[in-house]
N, CA, C and O of each residue as an XYZ file, in Angstrom:
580
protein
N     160.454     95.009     58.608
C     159.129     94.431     58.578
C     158.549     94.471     59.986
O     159.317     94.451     60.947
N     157.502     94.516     60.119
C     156.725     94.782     61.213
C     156.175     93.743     61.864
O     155.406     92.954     61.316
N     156.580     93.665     63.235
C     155.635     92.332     64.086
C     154.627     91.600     63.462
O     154.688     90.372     63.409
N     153.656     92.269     62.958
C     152.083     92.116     62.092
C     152.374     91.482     61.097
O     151.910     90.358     60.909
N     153.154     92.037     60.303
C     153.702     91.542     59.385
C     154.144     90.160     59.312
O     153.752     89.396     58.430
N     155.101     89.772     60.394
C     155.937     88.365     60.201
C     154.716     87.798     60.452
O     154.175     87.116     59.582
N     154.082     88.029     61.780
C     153.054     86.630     62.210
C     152.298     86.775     61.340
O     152.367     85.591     61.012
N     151.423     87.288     60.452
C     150.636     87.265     59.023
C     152.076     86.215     58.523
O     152.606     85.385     59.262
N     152.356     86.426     57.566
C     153.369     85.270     57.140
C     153.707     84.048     57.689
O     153.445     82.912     57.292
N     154.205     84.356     58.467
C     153.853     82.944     59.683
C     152.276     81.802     59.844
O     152.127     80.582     59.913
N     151.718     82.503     59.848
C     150.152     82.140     60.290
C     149.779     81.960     58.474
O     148.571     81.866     58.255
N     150.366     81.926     57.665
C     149.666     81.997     56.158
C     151.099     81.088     55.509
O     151.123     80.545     54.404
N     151.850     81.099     56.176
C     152.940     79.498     55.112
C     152.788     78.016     56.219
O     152.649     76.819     55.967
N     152.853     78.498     57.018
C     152.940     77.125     58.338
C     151.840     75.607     57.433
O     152.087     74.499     56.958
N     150.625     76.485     57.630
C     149.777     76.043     57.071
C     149.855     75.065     55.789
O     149.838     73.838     55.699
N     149.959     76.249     54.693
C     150.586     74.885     53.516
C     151.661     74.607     53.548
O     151.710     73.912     52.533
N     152.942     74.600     54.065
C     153.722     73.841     54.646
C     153.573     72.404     55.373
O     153.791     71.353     54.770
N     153.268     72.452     56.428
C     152.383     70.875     56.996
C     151.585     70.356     55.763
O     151.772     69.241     55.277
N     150.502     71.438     55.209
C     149.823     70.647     54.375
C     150.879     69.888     53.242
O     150.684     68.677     53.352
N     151.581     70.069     52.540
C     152.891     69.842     51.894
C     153.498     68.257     52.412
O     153.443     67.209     51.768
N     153.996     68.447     53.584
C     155.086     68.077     54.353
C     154.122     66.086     54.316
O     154.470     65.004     53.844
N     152.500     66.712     55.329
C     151.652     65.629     55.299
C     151.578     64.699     54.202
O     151.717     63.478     54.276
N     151.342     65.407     53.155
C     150.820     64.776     51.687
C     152.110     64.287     51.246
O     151.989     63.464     50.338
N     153.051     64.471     51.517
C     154.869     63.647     51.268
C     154.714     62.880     51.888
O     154.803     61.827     51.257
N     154.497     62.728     52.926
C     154.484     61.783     54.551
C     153.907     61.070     53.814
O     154.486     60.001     53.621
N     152.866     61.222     53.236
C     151.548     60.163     53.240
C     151.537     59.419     52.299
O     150.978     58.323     52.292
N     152.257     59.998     51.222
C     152.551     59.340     50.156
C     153.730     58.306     49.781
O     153.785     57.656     48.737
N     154.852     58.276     51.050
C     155.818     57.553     51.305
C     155.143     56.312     51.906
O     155.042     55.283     51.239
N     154.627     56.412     53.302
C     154.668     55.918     54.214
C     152.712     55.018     54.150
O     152.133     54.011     54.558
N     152.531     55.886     53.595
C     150.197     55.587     53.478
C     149.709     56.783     54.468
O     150.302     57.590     55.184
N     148.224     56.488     54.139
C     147.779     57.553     54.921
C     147.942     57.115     56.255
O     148.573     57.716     57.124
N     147.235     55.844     56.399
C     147.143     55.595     57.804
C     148.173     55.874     59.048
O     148.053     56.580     60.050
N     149.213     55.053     58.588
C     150.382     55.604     59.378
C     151.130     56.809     59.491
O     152.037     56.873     60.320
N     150.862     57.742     58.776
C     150.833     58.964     58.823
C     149.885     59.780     59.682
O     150.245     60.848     60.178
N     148.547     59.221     59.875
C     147.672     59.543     60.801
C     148.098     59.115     62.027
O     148.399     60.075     62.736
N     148.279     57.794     62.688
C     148.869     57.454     63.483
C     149.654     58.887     63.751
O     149.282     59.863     64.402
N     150.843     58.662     63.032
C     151.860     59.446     63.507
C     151.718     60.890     63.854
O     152.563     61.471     64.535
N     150.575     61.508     63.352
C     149.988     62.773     63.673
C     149.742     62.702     65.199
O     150.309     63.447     65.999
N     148.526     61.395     65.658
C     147.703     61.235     66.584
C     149.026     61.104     67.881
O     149.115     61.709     68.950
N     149.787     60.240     67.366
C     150.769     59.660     68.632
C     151.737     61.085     68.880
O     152.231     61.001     70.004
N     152.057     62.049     68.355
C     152.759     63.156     68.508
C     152.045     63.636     69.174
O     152.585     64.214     70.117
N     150.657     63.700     69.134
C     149.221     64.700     70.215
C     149.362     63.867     70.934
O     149.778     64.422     71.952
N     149.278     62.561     71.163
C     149.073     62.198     72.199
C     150.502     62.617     73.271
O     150.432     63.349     74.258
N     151.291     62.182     72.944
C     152.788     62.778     73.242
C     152.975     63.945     73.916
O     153.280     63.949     75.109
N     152.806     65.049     73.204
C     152.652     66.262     73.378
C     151.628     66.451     74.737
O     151.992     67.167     75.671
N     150.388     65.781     74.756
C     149.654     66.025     75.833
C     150.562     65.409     77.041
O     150.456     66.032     78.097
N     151.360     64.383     77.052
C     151.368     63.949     78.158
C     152.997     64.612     78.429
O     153.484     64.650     79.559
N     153.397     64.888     77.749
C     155.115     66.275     78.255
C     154.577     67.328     78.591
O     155.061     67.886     79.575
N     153.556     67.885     77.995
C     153.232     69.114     78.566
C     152.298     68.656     80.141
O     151.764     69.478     80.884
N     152.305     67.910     80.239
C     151.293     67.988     81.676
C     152.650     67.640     82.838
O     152.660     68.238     83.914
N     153.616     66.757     82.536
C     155.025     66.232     82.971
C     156.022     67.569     82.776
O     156.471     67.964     83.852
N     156.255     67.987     82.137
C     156.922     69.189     82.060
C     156.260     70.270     83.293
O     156.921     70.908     84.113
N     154.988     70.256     83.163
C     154.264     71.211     83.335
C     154.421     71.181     84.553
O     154.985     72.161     85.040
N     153.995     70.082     85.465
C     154.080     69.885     87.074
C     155.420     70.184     87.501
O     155.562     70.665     88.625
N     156.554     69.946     86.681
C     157.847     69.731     87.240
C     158.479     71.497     87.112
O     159.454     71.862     87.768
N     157.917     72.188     86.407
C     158.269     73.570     86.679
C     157.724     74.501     87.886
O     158.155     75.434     88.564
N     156.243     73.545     87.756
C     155.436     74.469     88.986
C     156.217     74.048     90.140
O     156.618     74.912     90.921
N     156.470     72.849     90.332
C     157.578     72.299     91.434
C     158.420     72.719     91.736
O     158.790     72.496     92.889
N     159.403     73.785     90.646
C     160.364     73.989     91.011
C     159.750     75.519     91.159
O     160.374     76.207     91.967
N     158.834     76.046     90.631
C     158.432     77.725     90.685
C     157.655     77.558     92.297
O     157.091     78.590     92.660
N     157.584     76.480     93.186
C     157.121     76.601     94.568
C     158.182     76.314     94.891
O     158.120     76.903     95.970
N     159.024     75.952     94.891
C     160.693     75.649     95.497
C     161.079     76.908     95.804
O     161.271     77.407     96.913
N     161.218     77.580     94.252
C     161.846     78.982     94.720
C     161.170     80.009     95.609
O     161.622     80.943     96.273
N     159.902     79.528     95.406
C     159.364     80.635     96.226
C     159.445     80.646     97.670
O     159.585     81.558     98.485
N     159.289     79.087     97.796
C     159.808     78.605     99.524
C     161.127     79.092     99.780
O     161.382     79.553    100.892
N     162.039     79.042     98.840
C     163.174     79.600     99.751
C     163.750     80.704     99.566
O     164.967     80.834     99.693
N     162.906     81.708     99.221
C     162.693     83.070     99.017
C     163.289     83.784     97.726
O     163.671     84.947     97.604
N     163.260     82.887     96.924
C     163.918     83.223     95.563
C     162.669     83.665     94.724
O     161.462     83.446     94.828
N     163.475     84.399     93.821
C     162.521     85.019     92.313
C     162.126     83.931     91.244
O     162.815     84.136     90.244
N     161.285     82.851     91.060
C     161.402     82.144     90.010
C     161.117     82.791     88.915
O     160.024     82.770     88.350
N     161.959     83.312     88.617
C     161.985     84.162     87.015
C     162.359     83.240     85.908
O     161.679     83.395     84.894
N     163.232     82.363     85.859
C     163.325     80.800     84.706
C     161.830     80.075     84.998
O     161.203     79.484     84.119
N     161.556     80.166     85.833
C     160.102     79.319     85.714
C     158.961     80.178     85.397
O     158.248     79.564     84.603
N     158.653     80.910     85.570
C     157.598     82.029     84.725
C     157.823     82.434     83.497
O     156.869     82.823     82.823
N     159.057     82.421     82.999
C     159.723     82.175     81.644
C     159.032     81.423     80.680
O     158.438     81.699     79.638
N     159.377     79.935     81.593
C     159.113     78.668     81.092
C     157.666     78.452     80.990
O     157.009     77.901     80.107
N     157.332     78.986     82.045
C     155.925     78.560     81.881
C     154.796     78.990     80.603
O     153.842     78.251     80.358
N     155.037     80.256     79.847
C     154.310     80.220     78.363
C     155.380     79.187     77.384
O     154.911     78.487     76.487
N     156.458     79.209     77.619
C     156.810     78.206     76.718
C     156.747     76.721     76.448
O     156.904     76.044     75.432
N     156.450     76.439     77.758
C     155.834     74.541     77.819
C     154.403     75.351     77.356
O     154.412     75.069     76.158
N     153.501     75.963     77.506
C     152.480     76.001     77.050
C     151.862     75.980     75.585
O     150.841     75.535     75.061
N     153.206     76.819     75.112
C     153.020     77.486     73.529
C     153.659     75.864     73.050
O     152.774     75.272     72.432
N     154.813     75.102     73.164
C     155.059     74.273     73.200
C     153.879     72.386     72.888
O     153.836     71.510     72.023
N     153.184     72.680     74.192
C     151.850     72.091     74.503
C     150.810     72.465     72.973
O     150.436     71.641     72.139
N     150.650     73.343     72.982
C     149.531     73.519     71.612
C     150.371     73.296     70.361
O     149.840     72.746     69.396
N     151.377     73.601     70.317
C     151.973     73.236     68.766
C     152.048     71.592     68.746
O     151.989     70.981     67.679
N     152.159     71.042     69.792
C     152.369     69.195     69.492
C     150.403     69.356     69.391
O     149.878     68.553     68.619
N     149.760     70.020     69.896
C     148.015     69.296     69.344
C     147.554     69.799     68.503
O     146.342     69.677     68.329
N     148.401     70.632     67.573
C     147.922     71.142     66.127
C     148.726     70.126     65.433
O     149.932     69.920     65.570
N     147.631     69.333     64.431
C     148.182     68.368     63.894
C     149.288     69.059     62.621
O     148.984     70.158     62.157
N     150.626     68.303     62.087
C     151.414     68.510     61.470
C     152.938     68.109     61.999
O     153.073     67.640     63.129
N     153.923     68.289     61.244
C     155.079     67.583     61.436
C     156.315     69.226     61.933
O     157.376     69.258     62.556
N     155.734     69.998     61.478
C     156.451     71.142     61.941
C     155.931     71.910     62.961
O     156.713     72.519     63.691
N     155.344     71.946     63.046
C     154.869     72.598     64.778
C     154.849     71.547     65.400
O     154.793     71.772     66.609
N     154.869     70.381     65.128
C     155.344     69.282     66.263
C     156.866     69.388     66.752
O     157.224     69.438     67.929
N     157.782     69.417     65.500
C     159.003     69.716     65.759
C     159.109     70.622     66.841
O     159.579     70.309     67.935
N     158.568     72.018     66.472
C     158.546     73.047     67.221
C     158.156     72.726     68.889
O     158.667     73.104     69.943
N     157.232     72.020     68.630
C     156.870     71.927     70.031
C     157.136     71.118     71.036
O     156.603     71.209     72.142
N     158.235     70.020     70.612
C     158.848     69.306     70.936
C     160.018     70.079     71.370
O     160.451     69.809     72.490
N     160.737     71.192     70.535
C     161.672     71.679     71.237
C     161.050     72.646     72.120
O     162.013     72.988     72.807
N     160.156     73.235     72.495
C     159.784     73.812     73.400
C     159.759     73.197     75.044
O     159.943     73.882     76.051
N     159.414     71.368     74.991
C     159.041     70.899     75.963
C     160.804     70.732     76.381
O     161.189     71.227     77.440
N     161.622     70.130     75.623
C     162.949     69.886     75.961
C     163.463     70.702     77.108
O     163.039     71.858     77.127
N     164.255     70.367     78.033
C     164.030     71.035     79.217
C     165.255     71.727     79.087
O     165.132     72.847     79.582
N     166.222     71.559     78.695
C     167.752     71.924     78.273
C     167.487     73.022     77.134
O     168.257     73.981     77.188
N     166.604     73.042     76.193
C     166.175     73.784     74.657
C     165.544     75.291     75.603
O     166.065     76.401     75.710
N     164.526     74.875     76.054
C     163.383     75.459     76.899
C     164.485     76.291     78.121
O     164.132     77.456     78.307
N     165.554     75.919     78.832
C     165.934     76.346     79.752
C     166.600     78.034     78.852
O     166.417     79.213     79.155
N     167.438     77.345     77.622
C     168.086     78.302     76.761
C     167.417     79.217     76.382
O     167.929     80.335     76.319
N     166.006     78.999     75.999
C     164.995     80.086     75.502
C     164.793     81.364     76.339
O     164.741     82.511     75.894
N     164.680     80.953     77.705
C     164.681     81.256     79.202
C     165.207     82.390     79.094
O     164.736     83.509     78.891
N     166.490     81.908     79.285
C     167.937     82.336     79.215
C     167.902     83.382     78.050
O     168.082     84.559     78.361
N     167.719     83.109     76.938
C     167.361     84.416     75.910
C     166.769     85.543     76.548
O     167.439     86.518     76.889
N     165.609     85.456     76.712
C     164.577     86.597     76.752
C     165.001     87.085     77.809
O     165.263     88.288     77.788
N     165.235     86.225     79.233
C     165.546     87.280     80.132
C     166.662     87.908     80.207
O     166.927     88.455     81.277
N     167.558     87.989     79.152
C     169.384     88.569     79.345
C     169.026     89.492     78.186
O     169.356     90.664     78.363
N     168.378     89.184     76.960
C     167.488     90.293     76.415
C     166.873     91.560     76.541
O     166.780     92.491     75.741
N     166.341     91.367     78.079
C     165.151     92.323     78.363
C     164.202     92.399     77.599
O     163.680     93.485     77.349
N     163.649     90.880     76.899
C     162.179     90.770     75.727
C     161.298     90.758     76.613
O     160.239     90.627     76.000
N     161.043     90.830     77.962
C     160.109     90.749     79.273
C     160.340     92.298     79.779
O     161.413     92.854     80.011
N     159.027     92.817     79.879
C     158.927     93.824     80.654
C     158.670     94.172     81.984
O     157.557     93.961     82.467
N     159.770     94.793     82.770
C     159.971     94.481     84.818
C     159.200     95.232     84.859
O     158.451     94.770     85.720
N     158.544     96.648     84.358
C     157.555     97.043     84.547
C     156.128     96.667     84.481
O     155.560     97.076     83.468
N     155.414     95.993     85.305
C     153.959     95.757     85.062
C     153.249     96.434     85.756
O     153.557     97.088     86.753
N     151.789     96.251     85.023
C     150.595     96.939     85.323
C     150.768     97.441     86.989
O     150.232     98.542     87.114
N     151.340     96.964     88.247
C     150.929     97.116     88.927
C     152.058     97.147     89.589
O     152.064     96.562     90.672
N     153.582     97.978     89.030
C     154.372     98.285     89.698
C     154.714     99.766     88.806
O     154.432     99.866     87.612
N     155.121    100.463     89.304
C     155.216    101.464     88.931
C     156.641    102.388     89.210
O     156.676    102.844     90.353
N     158.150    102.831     88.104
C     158.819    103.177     88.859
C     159.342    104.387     89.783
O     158.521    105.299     89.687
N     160.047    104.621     90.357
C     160.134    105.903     90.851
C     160.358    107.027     90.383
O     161.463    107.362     89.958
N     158.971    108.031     90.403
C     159.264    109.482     90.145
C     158.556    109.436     88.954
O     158.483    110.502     88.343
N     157.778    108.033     88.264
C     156.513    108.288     87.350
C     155.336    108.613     87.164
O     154.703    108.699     86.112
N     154.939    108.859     88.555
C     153.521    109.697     88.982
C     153.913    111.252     89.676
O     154.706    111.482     90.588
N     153.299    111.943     89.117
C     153.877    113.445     89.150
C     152.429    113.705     90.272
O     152.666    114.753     90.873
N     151.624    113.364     90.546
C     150.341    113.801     91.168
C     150.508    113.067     92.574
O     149.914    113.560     93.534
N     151.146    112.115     92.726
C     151.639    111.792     94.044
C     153.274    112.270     95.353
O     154.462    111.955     95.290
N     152.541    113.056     96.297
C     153.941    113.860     96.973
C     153.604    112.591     98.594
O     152.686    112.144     99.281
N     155.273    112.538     98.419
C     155.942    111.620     99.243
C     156.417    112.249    100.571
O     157.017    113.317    100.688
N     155.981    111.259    101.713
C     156.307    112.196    103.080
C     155.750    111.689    104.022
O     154.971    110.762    103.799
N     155.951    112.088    105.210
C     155.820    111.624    106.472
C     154.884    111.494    107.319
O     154.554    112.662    107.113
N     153.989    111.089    108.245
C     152.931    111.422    109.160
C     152.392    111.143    110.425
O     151.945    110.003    110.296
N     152.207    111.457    111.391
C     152.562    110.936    113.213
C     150.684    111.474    113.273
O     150.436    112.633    112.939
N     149.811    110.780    113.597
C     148.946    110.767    113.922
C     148.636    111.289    115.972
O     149.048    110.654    116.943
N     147.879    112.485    115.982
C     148.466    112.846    117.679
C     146.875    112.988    118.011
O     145.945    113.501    117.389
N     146.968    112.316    119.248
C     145.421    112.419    120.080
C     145.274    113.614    120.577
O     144.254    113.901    121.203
């Protein structure tokens, strides 16, 4: 199945899923406190992702001060984010989700995935590796008055 594919599926059950999950919630517990409990997870969510959030940049200027690669913190950093929006989309499963995103131990492991993976590409726009431009010749030059 194809990338396109899953997130179509993804993006088309999530949906009535929560919707599901809510209307159980709500019917146990009432609406109200079920709302609550929507609201206090956003509220939640806003305030880990801003706490999470500072404490990576903290450590992604650490490394940089002492001449290290923060590669776990550029990692991290779409994942407290992606993390961050799933707790303010209201529902009980992308809250889950996004709760384990903020977890700093969960979040470190994710890290740890992708980059031992190679799901991140070292090639970017604006590095280029050796011997991939055929129109550029390499060499020497002494400028003489």
């Amino acid at each position: 199945m194809k990338i396109f594919q899953i997130v179509f599926l993804v993006v088309l059950i999530i949906p009535f899923a929560e919707i599901y999950l809510l209307l159980q919630v709500g019917s146990i517990i009432g609406a109200f406190p079920t709302i609550f409990l929507v609201v206090l997870t956003a509220v939640m969510g806003a305030w880990l992702l801003r706490q999470q959030g500072f404490a990576t940049f903290h450590r992604f200027q650490t490394s940089l001060a002492q001449g290290e690669i923060p590669a776990y913190e550029m990692i991290e950093g779409p994942i407290i984010l992606v993390g961050g929006l799933l707790l303010l989309t209201p529902g009980f499963i992308t809250d889950l989700l996004g709760f384990a995103c903020l977890v700093p131990q969960l979040r470190k492991k994710i890290a740890q995935y992708v980059i031992e993976n190679h799901l991140v590409q070292s090639n970017g726009p604006f590095q280029k590796a050796a011997g991939t431009d055929k129109n550029v010749l390499e060499g020497e030059y002494t400028k003489e008055d």
